[in-house]
N, C-alpha and C positions, 0 to 999 in steps of 0.2 A: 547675595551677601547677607551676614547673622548681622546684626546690631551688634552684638558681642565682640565683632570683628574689626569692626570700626576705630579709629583712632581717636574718633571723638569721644565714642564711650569707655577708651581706656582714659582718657582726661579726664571725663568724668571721674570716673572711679578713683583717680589720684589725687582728687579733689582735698578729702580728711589731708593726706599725709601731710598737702602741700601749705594747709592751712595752720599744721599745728610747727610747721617748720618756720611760718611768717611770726608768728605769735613770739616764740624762741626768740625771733631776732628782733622784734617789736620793741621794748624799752630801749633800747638802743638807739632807734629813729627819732629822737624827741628833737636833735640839732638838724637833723633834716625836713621835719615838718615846719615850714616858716609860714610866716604870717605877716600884717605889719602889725606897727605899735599900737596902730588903730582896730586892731583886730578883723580886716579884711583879705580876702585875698580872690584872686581871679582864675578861671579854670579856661583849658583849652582842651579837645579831643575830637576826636572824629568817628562815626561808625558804634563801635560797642562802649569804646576808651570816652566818647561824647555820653553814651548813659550815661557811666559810671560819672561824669562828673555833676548829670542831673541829680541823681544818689546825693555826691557829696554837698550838694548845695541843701537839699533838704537836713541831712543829717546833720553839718555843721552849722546852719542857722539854728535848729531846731533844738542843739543839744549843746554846742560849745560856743552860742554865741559870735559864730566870726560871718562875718556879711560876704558871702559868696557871691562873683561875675560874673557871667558868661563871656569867654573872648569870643565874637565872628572877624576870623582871618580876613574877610573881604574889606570891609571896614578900617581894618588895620594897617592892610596893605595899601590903602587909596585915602589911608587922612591925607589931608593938606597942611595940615598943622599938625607938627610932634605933640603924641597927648604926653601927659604929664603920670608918668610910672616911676616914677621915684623912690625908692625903697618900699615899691608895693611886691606882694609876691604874687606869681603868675606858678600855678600847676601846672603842668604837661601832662597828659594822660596818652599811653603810646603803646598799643603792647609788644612792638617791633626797636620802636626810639629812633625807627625810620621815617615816618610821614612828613614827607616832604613841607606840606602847608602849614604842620605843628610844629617842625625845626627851624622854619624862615619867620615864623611868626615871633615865637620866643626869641630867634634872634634878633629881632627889629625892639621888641621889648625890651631886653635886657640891656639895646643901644641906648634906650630912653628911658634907663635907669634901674628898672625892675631886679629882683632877683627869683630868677628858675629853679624851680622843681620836678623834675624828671620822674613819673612813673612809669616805668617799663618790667618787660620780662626778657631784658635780654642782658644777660651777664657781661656777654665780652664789650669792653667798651669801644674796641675796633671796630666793633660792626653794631655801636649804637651810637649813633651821630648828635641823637635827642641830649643822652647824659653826657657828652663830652661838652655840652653846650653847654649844658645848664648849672647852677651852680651848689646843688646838691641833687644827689640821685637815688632813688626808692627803688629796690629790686621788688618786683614780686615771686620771682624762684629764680630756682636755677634750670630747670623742667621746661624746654622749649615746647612751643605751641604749633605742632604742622597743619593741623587740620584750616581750612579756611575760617569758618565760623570760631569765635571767640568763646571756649566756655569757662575754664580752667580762669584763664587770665581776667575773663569778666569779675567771676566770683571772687579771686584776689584781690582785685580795682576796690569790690565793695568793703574786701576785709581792710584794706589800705586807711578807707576812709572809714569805718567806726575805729579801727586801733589809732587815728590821730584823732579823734576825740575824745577817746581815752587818752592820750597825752597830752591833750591841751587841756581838758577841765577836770579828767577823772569821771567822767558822768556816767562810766558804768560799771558794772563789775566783772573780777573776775574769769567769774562761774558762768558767765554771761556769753566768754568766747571759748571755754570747755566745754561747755554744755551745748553751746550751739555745732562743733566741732563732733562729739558725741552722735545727737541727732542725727547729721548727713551722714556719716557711718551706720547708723543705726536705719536709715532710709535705704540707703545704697544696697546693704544688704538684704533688703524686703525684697528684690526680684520685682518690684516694679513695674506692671505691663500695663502701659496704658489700653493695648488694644482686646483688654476685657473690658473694659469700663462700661457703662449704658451709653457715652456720650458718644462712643471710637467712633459709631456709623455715621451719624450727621454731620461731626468733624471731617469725617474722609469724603462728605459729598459735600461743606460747604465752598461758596465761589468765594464769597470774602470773612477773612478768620479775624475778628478786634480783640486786643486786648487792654483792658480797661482797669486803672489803678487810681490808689491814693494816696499823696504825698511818696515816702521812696518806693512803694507802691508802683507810683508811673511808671520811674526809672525801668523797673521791671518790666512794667509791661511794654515799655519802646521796646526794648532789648529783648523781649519773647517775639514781637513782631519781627523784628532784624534777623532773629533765626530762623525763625518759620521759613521766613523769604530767602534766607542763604541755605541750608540743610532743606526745604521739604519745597522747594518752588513754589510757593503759597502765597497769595493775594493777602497779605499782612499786616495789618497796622496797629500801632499802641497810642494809649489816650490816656488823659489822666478826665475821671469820671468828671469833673466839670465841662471839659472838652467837649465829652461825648454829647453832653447832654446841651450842647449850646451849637445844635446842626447832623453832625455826625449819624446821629441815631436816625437820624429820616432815612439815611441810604441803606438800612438795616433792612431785610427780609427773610420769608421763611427759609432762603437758598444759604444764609451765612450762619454763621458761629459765633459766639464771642466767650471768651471767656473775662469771667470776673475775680479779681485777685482781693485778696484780704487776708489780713492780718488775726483775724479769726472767724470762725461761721458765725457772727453777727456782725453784719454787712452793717457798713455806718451809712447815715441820712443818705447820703448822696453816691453813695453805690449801691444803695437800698432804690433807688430811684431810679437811676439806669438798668438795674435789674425789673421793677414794675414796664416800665415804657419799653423792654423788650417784649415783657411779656405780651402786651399792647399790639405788638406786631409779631410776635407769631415767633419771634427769631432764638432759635436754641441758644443756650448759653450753660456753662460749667464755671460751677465758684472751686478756687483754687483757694481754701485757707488750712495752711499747717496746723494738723494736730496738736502737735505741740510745738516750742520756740519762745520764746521773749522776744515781742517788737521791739526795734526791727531789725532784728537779727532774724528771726523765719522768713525775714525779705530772699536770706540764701536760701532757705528751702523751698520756697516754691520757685525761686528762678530753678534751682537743678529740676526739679520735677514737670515744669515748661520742659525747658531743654532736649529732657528724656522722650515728652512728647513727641520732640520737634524729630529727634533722630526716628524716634520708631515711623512718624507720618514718613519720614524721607525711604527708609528700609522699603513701606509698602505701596511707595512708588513707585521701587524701583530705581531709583537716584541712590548716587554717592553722595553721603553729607561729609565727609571730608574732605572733597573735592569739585563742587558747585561749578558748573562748565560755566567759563564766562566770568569768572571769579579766582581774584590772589588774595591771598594773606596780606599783601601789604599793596594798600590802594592807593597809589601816589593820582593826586586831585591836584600839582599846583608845580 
């Protein structure tokens, strides 16, 4: 099998079109982005849709001010006492709008007062149970996702969440999401082969591959870990560089890999740090920082450039990354 042949890599590649299509309908979503009058709001997902909501908690504390939650469904499911959600809003993050555990939760939510917001990728609302639930609903396309692993729909998740902080404070520009739109076209078309690189040998013989980030940075690297392990069968995991550096790193040897993500090639204090203390033990590593991008919008570039990793490691496997044996598209957990 080519890589080329891949359903994932045609996602990929659909990525621009899909991007400049969300943008189009973007001003339009401002009644569907809720919040409360306190300016918080709470996130639920699972899998890739559970990054993407780490993403939004960074982004929207960070840039529009609104105090982002974590929902854990377990918790929610076993209060003893109804909590008190009363004109708060709760996100759904869903790239099906099928997850069992994200649709019973929201619904127990919105008993106890909340109002839901639905991100998905699935237009028909017959076969999306999440937006028929909730009380507004964010498409991310109309371009269904077969492939197991989430890539297309991830990278929408993230456009989701800076185009509603453009709507809630205006805190960026423009030129900010043509430009970054540009870029992944202009990447896409470089023919990209990670298996020239100086790093491809040690990546293909390491036993555990980390990847290691900062602030929507992490987000990132969870979600490079999730694919490694769904497309390339890989001992994978993601950290956000404090993580790493508070245990993590002791398990590091000359047999693994990690890579380092950044916002550009000067590595800040503390991914400057886990970079030295690899060095320390011997253990290869690849810094991942977009040429060019406006933080943290090049958060999309190098997640695609991960990704492309991730298919090429899986091609020279010998594995299907579109079809991960042991693995569906939609993982009901509940």
């Amino acid at each position: 099998m080519k890589y080329q042949d891949t359903l994932t890599y045609k996602d990929i590649m659909e990525i621009p079109a899909l991007l400049e299509d969300f943008s189009r309908r973007a001003p339009g979503l401002q009644a569907a982005a809720l919040r409360s009058k306190d300016k918080v709001v709470y996130l639920a997902g699972r899998g890739s849709s559970g990054n993407a909501t780490l993403f939004a908690k960074y982004i929207w504390e960070e840039y529009s001010g609104v105090i982002t939650n974590f929902i854990h469904p377990h918790s929610i499911f076993e209060a003893k006492i109804p909590l008190h959600f009363s004109n708060q809003a709760v996100w759904a993050f869903s790239q099906s709008g099928k997850s069992s555990d994200i649709i019973a939760v929201l619904k127990k939510l919105i008993n106890w007062g909340a109002k839901g917001v639905a991100v998905t990728n699935e237009a028909d609302l017959k076969a999306n149970p999440l937006a028929r639930l909730a009380d507004t609903h964010i498409l991310l396309s109309s371009s269904k996702e077969v492939p197991v692993a989430a890539t297309k729909s991830f990278i929408l998740q993230l456009w989701v969440v800076l185009w509603t902080a453009q709507l809630w404070t205006g805190c960026f520009k423009a030129k900010d999401f043509s430009g970054t739109i540009s870029l992944i076209r202009e990447f896409l078309a470089s023919g990209f082969d990670p298996s020239a690189a100086d790093f491809w040998p040690k990546l293909r013989r390491a036993g555990v591959i980390g990847f290691v980030g900062r602030g929507p940075y992490n987000a990132v690297a969870d979600d490079s870990a999730l694919k490694f392990r769904e497309m390339a069968k890989a001992h994978a995991l993601g950290y956000s560089a404090a993580e790493f550096l508070h245990g993590p790193v002791g398990a590091y040897t000359s047999k693994d890999f990690v890579f380092l993500l950044s916002p550009s090639r000067e590595l800040s204090d503390d991914v400057e740090k886990v970079r030295l203390a690899l060095n320390d033990r011997n253990t290869p590593y690849h810094v991942i920082a977009p040429e060019k991008g406006k933080f943290p919008f090049n958060c999309l570039l190098a997640d695609i450039e991960i990704k492309l990793i991730a298919l090429h490691l899986a091609i020279a496997k010998g594995l299907n990354p579109d079809n991960p044996k042991g693995l569906n598209k939609v993982t009901q957990t509940f």
